[in-house]
C-alpha positions in Angstrom: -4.9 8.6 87.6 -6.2 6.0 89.6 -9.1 5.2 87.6 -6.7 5.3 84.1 -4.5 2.4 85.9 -7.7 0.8 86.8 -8.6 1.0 83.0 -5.5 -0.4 81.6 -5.1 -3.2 83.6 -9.0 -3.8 82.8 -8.4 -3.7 79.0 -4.8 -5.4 79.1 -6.0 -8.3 80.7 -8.8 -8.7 78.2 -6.5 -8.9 75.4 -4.4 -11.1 77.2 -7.0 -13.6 78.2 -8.2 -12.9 74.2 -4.2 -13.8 73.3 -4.5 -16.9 74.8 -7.5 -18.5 74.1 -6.1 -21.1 71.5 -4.9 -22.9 74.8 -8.5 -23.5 75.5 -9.4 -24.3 72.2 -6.9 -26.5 72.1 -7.9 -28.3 74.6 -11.6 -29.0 72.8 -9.7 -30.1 69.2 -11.4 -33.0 69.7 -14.8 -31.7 69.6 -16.1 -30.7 65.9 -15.8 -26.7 65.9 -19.6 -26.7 65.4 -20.4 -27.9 68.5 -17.6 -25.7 70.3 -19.7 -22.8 68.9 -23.1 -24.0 69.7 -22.0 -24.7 73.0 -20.3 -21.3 73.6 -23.3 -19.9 72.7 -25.5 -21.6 74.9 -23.5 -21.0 78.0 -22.6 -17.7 77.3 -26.5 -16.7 77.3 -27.0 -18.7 80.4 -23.4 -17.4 82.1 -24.1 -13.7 81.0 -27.8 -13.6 82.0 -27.3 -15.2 85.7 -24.6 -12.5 86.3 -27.0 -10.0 85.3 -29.6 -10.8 87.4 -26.9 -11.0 90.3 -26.1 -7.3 89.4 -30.0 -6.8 89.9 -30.0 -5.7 86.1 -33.0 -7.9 84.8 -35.5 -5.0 84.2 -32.8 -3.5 82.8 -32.4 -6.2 80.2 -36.2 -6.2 79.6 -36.2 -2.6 78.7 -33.2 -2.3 76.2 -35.3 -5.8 74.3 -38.5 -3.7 74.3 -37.0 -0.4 73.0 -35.3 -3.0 70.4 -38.3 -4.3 69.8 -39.7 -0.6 68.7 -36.9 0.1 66.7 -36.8 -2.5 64.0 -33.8 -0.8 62.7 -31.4 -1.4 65.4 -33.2 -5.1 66.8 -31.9 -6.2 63.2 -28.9 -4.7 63.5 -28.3 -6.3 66.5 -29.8 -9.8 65.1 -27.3 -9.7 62.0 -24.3 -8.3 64.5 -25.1 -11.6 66.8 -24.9 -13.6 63.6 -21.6 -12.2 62.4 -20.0 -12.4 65.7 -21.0 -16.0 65.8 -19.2 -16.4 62.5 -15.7 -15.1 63.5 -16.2 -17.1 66.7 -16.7 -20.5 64.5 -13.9 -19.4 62.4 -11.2 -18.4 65.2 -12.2 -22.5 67.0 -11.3 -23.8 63.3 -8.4 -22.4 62.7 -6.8 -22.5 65.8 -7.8 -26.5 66.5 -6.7 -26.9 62.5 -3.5 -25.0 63.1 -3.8 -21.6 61.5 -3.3 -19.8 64.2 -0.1 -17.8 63.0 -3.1 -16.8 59.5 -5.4 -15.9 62.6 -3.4 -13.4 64.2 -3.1 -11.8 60.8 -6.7 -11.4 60.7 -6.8 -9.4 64.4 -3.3 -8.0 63.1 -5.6 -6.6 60.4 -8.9 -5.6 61.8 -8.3 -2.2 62.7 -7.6 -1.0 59.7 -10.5 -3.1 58.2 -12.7 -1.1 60.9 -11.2 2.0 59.6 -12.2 1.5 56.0 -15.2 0.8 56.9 -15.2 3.9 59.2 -14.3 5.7 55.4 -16.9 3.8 53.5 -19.9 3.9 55.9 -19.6 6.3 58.3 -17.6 9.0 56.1 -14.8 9.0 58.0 -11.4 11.0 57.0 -8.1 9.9 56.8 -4.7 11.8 56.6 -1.7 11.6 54.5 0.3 9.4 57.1 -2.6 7.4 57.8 -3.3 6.3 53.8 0.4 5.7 53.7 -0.6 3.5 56.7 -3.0 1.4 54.5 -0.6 1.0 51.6 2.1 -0.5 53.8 -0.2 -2.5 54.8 -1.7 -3.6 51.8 2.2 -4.3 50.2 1.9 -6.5 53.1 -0.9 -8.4 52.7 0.6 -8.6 48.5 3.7 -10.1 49.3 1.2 -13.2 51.2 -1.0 -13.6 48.3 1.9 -13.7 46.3 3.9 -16.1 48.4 0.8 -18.7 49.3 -0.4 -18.3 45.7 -4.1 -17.9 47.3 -5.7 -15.0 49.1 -5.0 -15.4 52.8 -9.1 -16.1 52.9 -9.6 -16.5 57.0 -7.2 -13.9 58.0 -10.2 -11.5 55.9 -13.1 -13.4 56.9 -11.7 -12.8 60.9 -11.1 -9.2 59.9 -14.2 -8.1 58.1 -16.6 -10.4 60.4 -15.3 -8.5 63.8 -14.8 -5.3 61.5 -18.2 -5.2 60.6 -19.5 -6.8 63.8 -18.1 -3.4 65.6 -19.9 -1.4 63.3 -23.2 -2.7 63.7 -22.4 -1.9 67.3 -21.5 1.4 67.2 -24.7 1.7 65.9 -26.8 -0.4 68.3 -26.3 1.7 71.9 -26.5 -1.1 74.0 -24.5 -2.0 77.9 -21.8 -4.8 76.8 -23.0 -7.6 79.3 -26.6 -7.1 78.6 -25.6 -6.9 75.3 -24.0 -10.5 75.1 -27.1 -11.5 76.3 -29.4 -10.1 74.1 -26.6 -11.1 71.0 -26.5 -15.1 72.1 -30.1 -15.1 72.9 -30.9 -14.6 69.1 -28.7 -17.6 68.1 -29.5 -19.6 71.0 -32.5 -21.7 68.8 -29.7 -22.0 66.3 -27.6 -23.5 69.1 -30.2 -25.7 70.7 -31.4 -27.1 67.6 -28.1 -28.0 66.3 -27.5 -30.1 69.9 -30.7 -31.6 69.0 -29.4 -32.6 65.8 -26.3 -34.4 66.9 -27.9 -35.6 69.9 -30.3 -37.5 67.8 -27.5 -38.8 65.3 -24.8 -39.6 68.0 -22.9 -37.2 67.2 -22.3 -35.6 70.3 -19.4 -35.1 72.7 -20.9 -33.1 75.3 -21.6 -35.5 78.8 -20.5 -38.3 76.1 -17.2 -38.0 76.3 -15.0 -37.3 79.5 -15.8 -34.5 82.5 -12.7 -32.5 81.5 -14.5 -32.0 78.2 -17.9 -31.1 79.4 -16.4 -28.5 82.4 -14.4 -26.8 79.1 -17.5 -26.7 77.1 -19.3 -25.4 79.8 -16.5 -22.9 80.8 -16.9 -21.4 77.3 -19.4 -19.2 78.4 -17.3 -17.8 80.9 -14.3 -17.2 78.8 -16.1 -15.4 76.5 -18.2 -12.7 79.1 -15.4 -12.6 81.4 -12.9 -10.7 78.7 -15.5 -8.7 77.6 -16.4 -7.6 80.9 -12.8 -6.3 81.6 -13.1 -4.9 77.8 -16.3 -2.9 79.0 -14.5 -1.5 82.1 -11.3 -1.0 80.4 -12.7 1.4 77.9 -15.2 3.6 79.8 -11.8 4.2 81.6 -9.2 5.1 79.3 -9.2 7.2 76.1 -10.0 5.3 72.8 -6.4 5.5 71.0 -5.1 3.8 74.4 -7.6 0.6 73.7 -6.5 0.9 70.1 -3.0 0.7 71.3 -3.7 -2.5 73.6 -5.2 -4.3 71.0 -1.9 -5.5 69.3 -1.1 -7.3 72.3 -3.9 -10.1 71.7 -2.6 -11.0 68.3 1.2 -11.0 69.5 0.3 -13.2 72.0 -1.4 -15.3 69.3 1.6 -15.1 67.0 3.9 -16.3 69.6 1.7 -19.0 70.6 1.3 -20.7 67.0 5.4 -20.3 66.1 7.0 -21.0 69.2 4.3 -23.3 71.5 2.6 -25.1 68.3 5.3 -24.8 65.7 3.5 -23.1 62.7 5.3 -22.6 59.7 6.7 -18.9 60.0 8.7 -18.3 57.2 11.4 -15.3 55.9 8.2 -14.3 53.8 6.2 -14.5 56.5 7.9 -12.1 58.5 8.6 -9.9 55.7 4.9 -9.5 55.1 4.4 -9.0 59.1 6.8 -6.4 59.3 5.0 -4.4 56.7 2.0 -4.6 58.9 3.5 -3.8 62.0 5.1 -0.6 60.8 1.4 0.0 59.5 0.1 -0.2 62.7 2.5 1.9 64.2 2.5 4.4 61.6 -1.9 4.6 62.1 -1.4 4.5 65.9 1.4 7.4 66.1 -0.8 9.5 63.7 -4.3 8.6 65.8 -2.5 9.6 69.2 -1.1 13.0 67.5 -4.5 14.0 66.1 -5.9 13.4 70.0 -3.7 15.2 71.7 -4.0 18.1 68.8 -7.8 18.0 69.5 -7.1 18.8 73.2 -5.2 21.7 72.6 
C-alpha cells in the first residue's frame, strides 16, 4: 500500500509539473522556439547523463548503446522515436509562446485514444463495444471543431500522433527511461549543436546574449524535462497501468485552465461543446479499461 501511494504521488506530480510547463515557456517567448528546443536538447543530454553517472549507471548506459548498436532494428527505432519526440517538443514551445495552449491541451486531451488506434492498427489490439462508442464520441467531438474553425485543428493532431507514435516506438525499444533520455537527446544533439552554430555565427542568438534570467531558464530546460520523467518512471513501475492512464487527464486540465483563465484564450460555447464530447470519451474508455482489469484479476 505503501509503495502504490509512493507511486501516485510519483506519477501525479509528473503530470502536474507536465500541466504547468507553459509558465516556463512563457517565460522564454522571447527566444525563437528553435532555439528553446535546441537548447532543451542539449541540456537535457548533459543534465540526464551527469545524473547517471551519479547513480554509478555509466556502464550501464554503454551496454544498452552496444546491444542498440547490434540490433539495427530497435537503434532506428529509437533514432526516429528521438526525432519524433523532438518534434512534439518544438510544437508544444510554439504553441504555447504563440498562444494555443487551450488547441494544445486538445492534443494531450486526445493522445490516448490516438495511442489506442494505433495499438489497433499496429500492434492488433482489440476493442470493445463501449470502447468504439468511446472513439465515436470522440470523433463527434473533434467534427464539431473542424466544423466550427472551418480548418482541421492541425497541432492538436500533430501533438497527438507525434507523442502517440513516439510511445509506440518505445514500447518497442526496452530501454531504462533516464538512460533512455540520454541515449534519445544524444542522437539529436549534432542537430542541436549545429543549429547554435548557426545562429551563433549569424547573431542570432539569445543564449549568454541576452539577460541571466534567460540563460538560467534555457539551461534549466534540461532539468524540467528529466525531472518529470523521472517521477513518470517511478510512478509507473508502482502502480497498475489504467491508474497512469487515469492521471494523465490531469496534465491537459491543468493546461486548459492555464490558457482560459491565466492567459485568456478564446474558449468558446463551441469549444466546450466539443470538449465535453471528449471528456465523456475519456471517461467512457477509462471506466471500460478499469472494468476489463479488474475482470482479468478475477
Amino acid at each position: 500500500m505503501q509503495e502504490e501511494k509512493k507511486g501516485i504521488l510519483s506519477a501525479l506530480g509528473a503530470y502536474i509539473i507536465w500541466g504547468i510547463f507553459p509558465l516556463y515557456w512563457k517565460g522564454l517567448q522571447h527566444v525563437a522556439s528553435e532555439e528553446v528546443l535546441a537548447g532543451r536538447v542539449i541540456w537535457s543530454f548533459i543534465l540526464t547523463l551527469i545524473f547517471v553517472v551519479i547513480l554509478k549507471q555509466g556502464k550501464m548506459l554503454l551496454m544498452d548503446f552496444k546491444q542498440l548498436w547490434q540490433h539495427p532494428k530497435s537503434f532506428w527505432l529509437l533514432v526516429t522515436a528521438a526525432y519524433l519526440i523532438s518534434l512534439n517538443w518544438f510544437l508544444y514551445i510554439w504553441a504555447v509562446n504563440n498562444n494555443h495552449i487551450v488547441e494544445s491541451s486538445l492534443g494531450y486531451y486526445m493522445n490516448p485514444l490516438v495511442s489506442v488506434l494505433l495499438g489497433i492498427f499496429f500492434l492488433k489490439e482489440k476493442l470493445s463495444k463501449a470502447q468504439v462508442m468511446s472513439f465515436v464520441i470522440a470523433a463527434i467531438g473533434v467534427l464539431i471543431l473542424v466544423i466550427s474553425y472551418g480548418q482541421i485543428p492541425w497541432l492538436s493532431f500533430g501533438l497527438a500522433l507525434t507523442f502517440g507514435v513516439y510511445g509506440l516506438l518505445k514500447k518497442k525499444v526496452l530501454v531504462d527511461a533516464t538512460r533512455g533520455l540520454v541515449l534519445e537527446t544524444f542522437f539529436i544533439l549534432p542537430v542541436a549543436v549545429a543549429y547554435y552554430v548557426y545562429v551563433y555565427l549569424h547573431g542570432n542568438i539569445s543564449f549568454l546574449h541576452t539577460d541571466m534570467k534567460t540563460d538560467v531558464l534555457i539551461i534549466g530546460t534540461g532539468i524540467v524535462t528529466a525531472v518529470p520523467l523521472i517521477l513518470f518512471a517511478t510512478g509507473a513501475q508502482k502502480i497498475p497501468l489504467y491508474l497512469v492512464g487515469f492521471i494523465q487527464y490531469v496534465s491537459p486540465t491543468i493546461m486548459l485552465f492555464l490558457g482560459v483563465i491565466v492567459y485568456g484564450e478564446s474558449f468558446s460555447g463551441i469549444d466546450l461543446l466539443s470538449f465535453s464530447f471528449i471528456w465523456v470519451a475519456l471517461i467512457l474508455f477509462s471506466i471500460t479499461k478499469i472494468i476489463e482489469v479488474r475482470k482479468s484479476k478475477n
